[in-house]
N, C-alpha and C positions, 0 to 999 in steps of 0.2 A: 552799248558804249564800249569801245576798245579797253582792255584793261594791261595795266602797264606795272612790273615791279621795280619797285627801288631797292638799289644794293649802294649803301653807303657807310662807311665805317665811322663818319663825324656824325654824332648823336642831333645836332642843329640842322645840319643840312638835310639827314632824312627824313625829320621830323618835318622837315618843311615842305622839301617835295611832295613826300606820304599826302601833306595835308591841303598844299594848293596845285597841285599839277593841272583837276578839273577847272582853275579857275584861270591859268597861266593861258589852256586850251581847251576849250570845252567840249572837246571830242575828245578826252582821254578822261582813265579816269586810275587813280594809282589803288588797286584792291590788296596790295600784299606790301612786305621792305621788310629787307634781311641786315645784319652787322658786317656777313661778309660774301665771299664766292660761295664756302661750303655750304654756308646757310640757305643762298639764294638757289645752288643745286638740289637741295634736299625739298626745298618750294616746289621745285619745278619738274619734281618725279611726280607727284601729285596733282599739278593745277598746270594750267596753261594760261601764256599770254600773249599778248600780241605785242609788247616793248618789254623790252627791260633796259632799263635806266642805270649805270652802276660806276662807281669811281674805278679809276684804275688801279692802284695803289691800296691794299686792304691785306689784314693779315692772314695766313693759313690758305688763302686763294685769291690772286689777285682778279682783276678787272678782264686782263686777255685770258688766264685762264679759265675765266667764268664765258667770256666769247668763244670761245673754244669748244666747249662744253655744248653752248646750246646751238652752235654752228652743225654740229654732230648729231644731238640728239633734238632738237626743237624746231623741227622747218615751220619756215613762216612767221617764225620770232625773229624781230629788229630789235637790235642791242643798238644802247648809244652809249657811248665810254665819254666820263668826266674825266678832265684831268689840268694840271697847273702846270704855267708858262713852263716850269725848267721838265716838264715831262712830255714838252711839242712833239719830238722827234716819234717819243716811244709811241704816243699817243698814236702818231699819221702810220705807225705799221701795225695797227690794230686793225686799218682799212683792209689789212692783206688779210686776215683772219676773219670774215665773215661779219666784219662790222660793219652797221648802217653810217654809221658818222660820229664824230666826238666835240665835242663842246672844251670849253676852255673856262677854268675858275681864276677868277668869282663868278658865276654864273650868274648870266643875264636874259630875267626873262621874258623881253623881247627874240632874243634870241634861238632861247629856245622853244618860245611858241613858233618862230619861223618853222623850224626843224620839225617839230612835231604836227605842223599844216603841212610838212612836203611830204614826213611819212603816211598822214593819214591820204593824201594825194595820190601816193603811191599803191597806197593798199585799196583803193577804191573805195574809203570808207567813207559811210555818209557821218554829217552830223546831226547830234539829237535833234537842235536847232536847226532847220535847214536854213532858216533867212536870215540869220543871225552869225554872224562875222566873228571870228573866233577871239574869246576875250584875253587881252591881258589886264594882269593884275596891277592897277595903277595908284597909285600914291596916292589918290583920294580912297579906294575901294580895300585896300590889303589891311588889315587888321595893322593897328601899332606895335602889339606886341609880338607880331610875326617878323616886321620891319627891324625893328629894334633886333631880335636874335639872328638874321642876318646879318644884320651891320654888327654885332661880335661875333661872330665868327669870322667876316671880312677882316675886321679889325684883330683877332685874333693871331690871324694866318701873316697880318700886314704891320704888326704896329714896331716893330723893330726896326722899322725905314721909315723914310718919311712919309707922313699921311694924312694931309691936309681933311677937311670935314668934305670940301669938293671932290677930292678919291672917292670917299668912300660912298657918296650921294651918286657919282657917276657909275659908280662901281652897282649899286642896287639900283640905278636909272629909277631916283628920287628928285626931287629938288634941296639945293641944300638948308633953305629956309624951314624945308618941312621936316627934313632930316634932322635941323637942330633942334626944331619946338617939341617934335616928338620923343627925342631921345632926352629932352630935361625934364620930360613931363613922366618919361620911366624910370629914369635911372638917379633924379633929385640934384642931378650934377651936370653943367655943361659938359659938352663934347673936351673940350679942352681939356677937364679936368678929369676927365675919365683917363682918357690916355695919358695923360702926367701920371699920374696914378698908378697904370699899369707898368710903366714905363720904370717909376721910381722901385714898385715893388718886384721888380724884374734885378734892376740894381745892384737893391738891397741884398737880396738871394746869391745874388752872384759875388759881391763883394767878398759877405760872411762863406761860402763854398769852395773859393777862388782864391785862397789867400795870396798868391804868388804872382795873379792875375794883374795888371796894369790898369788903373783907373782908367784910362782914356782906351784903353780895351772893351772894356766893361763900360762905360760910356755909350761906346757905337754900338755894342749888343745889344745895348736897352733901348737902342734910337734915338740917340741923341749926336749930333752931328759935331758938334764944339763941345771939348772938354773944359774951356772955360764957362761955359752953361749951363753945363753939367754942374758944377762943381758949386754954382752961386745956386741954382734949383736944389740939388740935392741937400745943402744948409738949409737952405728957406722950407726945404721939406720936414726933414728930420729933424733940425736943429742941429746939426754937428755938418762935419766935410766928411767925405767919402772913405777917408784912412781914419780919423775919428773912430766912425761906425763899424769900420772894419775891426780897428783894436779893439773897441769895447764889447765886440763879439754881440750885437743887440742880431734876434732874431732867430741866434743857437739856441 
């Protein structure tokens, strides 16, 4: 079986690749995963692969430098570069540097089972299965508690805009029915009230930090779109208004 490393700096997302890539596509199979470039270089004076998987954006070595690297010293290694909407540009001249192709997050994967049947396509590699049609990992089969730490990380990266429970169902191509009964069976709290939550103690932080900062500033930072909504949430939250909380300095 092909063996592939992941290079990812978000602790959830390589833990996840690390852990389903075999299941995403059952011609791969992820044997190693590094925090960043330097690390994934230091891998790869030792061991050899046939993919490396890696964000762009990482500290001490980023994503092109690590393309770079094994464009030079690793023939027959396909690199795929991750990377998010505002990093499109940077991402499509990674193609010019010896890169197989790059994906786009939140990672989808469908999507990148496509990608990883056109390289294993390309390299002639058989699969273990021959008769068997390359799996993805589908909302009846994915473990809950894999789904769930996707969907905070998504949520994570996204909840400062708006972000309906359908984003982020669409976004891990779930259903959203499944997406809610699972997440209240993890987390003891609707979807709803998770991201209130987050949102409030985003807030809150910023209020007490910011003292100069304008509520309806501070408002859109946490995602909340109307400062009059804010302002009636934020009571019903804490018990106080947002200048309240600020003067009585709660959370210093």
């Amino acid at each position: 079986m092909p063996k592939a490393l992941i290079v990812e700096d978000e602790p959830l997302m390589r833990e996840y690749l690390w852990r389903n890539l075999d299941r995403i596509h059952n011609a791969w199979k992820a044997t190693a995963c590094a925090k960043d470039g330097l690390e994934a270089i230091e891998i790869l004076r030792h061991h050899s692969f046939d993919l490396v998987i890696t964000d762009i954006r990482m500290p001490r070595c980023d994503g092109l430098e690590l393309a770079s690297y094994i464009n030079d010293n690793c023939p027959g290694t396909a690199v795929v570069i991750l990377s998010g909407h505002d990093e499109f540009e940077y991402a499509r001249s990674a193609l010019q540097k010896g890169v197989s192709d790059y994906l786009l997050k939140p990672l989808n994967d469908k999507a990148l089972n496509a990608l990883l049947d056109r390289l294993a396509s390309n390299k002639k590699l058989s699969m273990e299965d021959g008769d068997e049609e390359p799996a993805v990992q589908g909302q009846d089969s994915e473990s809950p508690s894999l789904l769930i730490e996707r969907a905070r990380l998504f949520i994570k990266e996204n909840y400062t805009r708006p972000l309906a429970l359908n984003d982020v169902a669409q976004a891990l191509d779930v259903s959203p029915s499944y997406l809610s009964s699972v997440f209240k069976s993890d987390k003891g709290e609707t979807y709803t009230k998770y991201i209130l939550r987050l949102r409030m103690e985003r807030a809150a932080k910023l209020l007490v930090s910011y003292k100069a900062g304008k509520v309806g500033d501070i408002a859109q930072e946490a995602g909340f779109t109307s400062t009059k909504y804010f302002d009636s949430a934020f009571k019903k939250y804490f018990g106080m208004t947002p200048n309240e909380y600020r003067q009585s300095g709660s959370g210093s």
